[in-house]
N, C-alpha and C positions, 0 to 999 in steps of 0.2 A: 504493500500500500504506500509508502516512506518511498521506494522508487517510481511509482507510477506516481504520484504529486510533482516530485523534483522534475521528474520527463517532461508533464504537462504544463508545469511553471518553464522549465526552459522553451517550449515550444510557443508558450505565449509569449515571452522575451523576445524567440527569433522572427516570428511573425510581425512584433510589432516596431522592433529597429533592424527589419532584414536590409533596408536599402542601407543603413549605419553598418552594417556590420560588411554587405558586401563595398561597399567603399574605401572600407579601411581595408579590407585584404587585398583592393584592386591597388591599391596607393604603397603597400608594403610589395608587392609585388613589383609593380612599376619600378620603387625605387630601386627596389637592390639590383634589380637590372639595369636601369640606369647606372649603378654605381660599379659593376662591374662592367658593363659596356666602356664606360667613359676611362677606367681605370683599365681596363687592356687595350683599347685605341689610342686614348693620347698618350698616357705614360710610357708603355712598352711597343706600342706596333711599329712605330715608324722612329723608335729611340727618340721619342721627345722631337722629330721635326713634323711640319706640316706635312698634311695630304697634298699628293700632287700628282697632276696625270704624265709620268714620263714620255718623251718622246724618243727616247732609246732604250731597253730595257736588256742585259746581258743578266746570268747567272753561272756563278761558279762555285763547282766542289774546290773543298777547305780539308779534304778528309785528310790527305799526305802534306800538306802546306804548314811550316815553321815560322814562314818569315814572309812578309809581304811589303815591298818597296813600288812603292806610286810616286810616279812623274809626273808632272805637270805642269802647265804654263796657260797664263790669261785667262784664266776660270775662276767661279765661287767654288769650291771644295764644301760637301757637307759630308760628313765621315759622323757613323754613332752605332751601336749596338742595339740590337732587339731579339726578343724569341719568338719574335714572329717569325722571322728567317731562317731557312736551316743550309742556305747556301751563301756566299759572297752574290750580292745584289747589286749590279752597277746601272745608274738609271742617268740619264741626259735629258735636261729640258731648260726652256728659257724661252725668251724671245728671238734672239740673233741662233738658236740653233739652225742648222744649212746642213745636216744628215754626217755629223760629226759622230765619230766612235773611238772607244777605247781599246786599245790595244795590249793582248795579255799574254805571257809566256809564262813557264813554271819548270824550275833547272834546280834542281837536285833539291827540294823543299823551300826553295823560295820561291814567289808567284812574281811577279813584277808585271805593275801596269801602266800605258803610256797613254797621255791625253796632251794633245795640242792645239792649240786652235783652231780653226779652217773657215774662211783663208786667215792663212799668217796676217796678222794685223801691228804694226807698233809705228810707234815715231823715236823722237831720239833721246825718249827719256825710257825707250823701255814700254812693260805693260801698266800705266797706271791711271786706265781708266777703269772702271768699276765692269765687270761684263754680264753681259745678258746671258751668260751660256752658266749653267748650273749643274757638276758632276756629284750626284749623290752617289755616296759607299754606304751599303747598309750589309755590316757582320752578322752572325750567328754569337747570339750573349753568350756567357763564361765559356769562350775556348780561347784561352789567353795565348796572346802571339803578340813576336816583334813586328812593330809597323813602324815604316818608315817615312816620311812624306818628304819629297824634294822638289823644289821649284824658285825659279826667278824673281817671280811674282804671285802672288795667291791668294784670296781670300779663303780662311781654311776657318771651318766651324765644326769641331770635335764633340759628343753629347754622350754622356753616357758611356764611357770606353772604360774595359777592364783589361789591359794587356801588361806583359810581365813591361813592355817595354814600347813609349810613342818618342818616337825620332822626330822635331818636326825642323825640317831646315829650308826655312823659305826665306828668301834673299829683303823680298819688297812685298809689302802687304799687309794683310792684316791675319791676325790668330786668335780663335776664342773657344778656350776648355769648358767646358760646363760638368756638375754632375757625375765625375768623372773618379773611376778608383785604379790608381796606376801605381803600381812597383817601382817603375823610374819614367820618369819625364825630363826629356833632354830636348829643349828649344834653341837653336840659333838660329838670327837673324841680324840683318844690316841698320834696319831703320821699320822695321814692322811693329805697326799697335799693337799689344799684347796684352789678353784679357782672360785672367781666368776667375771662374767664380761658383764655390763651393764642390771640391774636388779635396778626396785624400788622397795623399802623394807622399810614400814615403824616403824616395830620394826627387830633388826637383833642381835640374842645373841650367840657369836663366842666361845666355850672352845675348844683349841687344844692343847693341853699340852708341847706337844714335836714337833710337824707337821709344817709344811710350810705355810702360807695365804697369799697370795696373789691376790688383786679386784682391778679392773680395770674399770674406769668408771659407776660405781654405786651411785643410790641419796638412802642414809643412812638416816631416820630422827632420830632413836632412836638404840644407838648400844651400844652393851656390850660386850667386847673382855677380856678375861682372858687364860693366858698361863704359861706354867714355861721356859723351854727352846726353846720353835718355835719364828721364826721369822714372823712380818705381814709387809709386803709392803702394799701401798693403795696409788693410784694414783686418783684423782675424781677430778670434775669443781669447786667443793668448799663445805665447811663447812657450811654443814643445819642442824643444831637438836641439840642435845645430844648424844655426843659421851665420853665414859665412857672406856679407857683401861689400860691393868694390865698385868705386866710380872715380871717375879721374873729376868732369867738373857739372855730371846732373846733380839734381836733388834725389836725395831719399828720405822719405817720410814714410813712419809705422805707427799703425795706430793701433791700439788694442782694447777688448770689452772689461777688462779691466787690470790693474796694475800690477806687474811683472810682482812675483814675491817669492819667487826660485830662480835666480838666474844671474849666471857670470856675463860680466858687460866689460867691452872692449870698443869704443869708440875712438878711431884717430883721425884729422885732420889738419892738414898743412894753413892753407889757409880760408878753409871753409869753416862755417857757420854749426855751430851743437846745439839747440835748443831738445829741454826736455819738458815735458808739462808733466810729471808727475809730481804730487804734491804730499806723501807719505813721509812718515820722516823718514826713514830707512831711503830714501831718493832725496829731501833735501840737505841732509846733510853734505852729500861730496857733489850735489852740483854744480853751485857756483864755481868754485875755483878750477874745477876739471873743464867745463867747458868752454871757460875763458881761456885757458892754457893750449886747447885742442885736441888733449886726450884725458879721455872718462874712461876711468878703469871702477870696477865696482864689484861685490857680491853680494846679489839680495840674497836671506834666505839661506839654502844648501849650496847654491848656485848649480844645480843638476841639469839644468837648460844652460844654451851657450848662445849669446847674438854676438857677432865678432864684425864693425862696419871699418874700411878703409873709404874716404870718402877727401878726395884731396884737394880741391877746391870747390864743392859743391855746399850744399844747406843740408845738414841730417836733423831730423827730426822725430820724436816717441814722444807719443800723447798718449793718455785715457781718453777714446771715443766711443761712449756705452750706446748707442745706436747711428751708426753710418748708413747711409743711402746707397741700394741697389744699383754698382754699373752696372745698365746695358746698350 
């Protein structure tokens, strides 16, 4: 009798908010689809880049491949990981495409691939117009390989990469990490913008002679920065590793979410400029006189982190900046 009430009382419940109840199970339903729709297209299918209708589209097996070194000249480069893919994915499109292809060989575990413009286009500064032609790389996620990228000139945009090792030596242009978990990252360039932002990297060695660097929320544990005239910004949550930087006459400025309280400090400069903005006392006691002199030597703490700057006539600068603005 005690179940047959309960039945009849729930049946009068569902009869009389059946449209309430099927609503909320259409809208729970909806969502979670939505929520896994949107979370395997945007974040993983295409590694975090746009939808786009190729107008070249190659694939290749990665099965026997170690090492993979890409050529290129006068292109945007977009290079990222996803599991969407289970092959090397090379796709061509843009406006100025005219039925240009890439070119692939594969010698004893390295794959090597060539892109050149067509037609040849330059004047006599070189490639440094911005191009309409766009070479997406899309990898197969966690099969970690040395990648290589070499070119003249490039706009080169990296998303998402997990490899034991990204080479990128691009002469002129521009370079932008994102998202990114690398074993070793090795950048050289001439005078290229260099942007990375929120990537862990546990060896990272920076030469940009002349060019712009600018990182934004990256955990650095082993870094090596050399420059003659580029300036590097670097904004991050704090000082882990060994950090080792060198410029003859840019600026370097670091900025951190909050104040270094483990860490051997070795600031020298000839005739450049030391400002520090921390304000602790364990930091005002040897500022003054260290950075009027031109070298801050210091141990906050255990000093188990190491920032080591040669900076010989440029501006070095460490501030606390508890919330910095997103480059992009």
């Amino acid at each position: 009798m005690v179940v047959r009430k309960v039945r009849l009382r729930t049946l009068r419940w569902w009869k009389k908010y059946k449209l309430v109840w099927l609503a909320l199970l259409g809208w729970t339903i909806m969502g979670a689809a939505a929520l896994f729709f949107l979370g395997y297209n945007v974040l993983d299918l295409r590694g975090g880049l746009p939808k786009i209708e190729p107008l070249y589209e190659e694939k290749v097996e990665l099965a026997a491949v170690e090492e993979i070194v890409v050529q290129a000249e006068g292109v945007r480069l977009e290079m990222a990981e996803s599991y969407h893919v289970r092959d090397l994915t090379i796709q061509l499109y843009g406006a100025d495409y005219q039925g240009q292809e890439v070119a692939y060989q594969e010698e004893e575990g390295k794959l090597y691939l060539y892109y050149q413009p067509y037609p040849i286009t330059a004047n006599a500064y070189g490639y440094h117009q911005e191009p309409e032609v766009v070479l997406r790389l899309l990898f197969p996620a966690d099969q970690y390989r040395l990648i290589t990228v070499q070119g003249n000139w490039l706009v080169g945009e990296f998303r998402q990469m997990a490899t034991e090792l990204l080479d990128l030596q691009i002469a002129h242009g521009s370079i932008f990490v994102v998202d990114s978990t690398l074993d070793r990252l090795q950048i050289a360039t001439t005078d290229s913008e260099v942007n990375l932002q929120d990537n862990q990297i546990i060896q990272f060695k920076l030469d940009n002679l002349a060019g712009e660097s600018i990182l934004y929320n990256n955990e650095i544990t082993y870094w090596l920065y050399n420059s003659l005239w580029g300036n590097l910004d670097s904004w991050s949550k704090k000082i882990k590793g060994n950090w080792q930087l060198s410029c003859r006459w840019g600026d370097i400025s670091l900025a951190t979410k909050k104040q270094p309280d483990n860490l051997l400090l070795d600031i020298w400069s000839k005739r450049g400029v030391i400002e520090v903005g921390y304000d602790k006392d364990a930091w005002e006691n040897i500022m003054d006189t260290a950075c009027q002199e031109g070298h801050l030597q210091a141990k906050i703490g255990q000093g188990k982190n190491i920032l080591t700057i040669e900076n010989r006539e440029g501006k070095t600068s460490l501030a606390q900046d508890k919330k910095r603005f997103v480059y992009e």
